[in-house]
N, C-alpha and C positions, 0 to 999 in steps of 0.2 A: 757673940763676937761681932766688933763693927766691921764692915767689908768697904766701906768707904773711908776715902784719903783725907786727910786734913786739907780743905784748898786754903786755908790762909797761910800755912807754908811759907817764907820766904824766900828757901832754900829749895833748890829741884831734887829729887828722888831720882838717882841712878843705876840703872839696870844693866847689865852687859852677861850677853850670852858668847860663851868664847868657848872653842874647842879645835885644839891644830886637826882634828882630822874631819875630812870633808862627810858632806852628804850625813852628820849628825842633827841638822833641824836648827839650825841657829840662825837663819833667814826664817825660815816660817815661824818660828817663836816671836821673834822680836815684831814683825810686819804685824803678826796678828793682836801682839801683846800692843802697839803702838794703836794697831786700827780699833778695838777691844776700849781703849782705855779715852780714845779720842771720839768716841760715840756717845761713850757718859761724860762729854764734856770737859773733860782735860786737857791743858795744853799739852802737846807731846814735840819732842824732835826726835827724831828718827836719823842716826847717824847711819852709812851705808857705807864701810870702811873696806868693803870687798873690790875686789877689780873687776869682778866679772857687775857689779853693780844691781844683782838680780832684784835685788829691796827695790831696790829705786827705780828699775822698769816696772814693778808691779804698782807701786804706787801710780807712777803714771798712766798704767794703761787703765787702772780704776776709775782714777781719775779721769780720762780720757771717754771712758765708758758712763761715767758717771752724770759726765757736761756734756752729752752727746757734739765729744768735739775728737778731735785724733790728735796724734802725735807723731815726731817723726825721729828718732833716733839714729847713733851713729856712734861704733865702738871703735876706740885704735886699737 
């Protein structure tokens, strides 16, 4: 079985982890599925369609930890 993706693909590969009830793992799936798949060199986006934004502080503060740099955040 091949475990790797076709990269000449034209077309993007769409993943969506969805579930109305909370605290089911569909932030940590996708974060890790994006982080996971952008390590072997894929280009990924990573859509963050939550309000509470938790994806996308963690990217950042990785990020942040990563560039020995900080960041400064601010929720309405």
């Amino acid at each position: 079985m091949n475990n790797q993706l076709d990269l000449s693909q034209q077309e993007a590969i769409v993943v969506t982890f969805g579930n109305f009830k909370g605290g089911t793992g569909k932030t940590t799936n996708s974060t890790m599925l994006a982080y996971a798949l952008a390590k072997k060199g894929y280009r990924v986006l990573l859509c963050d369609q939550d309000p509470q934004a938790n994806a996308t502080t963690l990217f950042l503060k990785t990020k942040a930890a990563r560039e020995d740099d900080y960041i400064t955040s601010r929720k309405h």
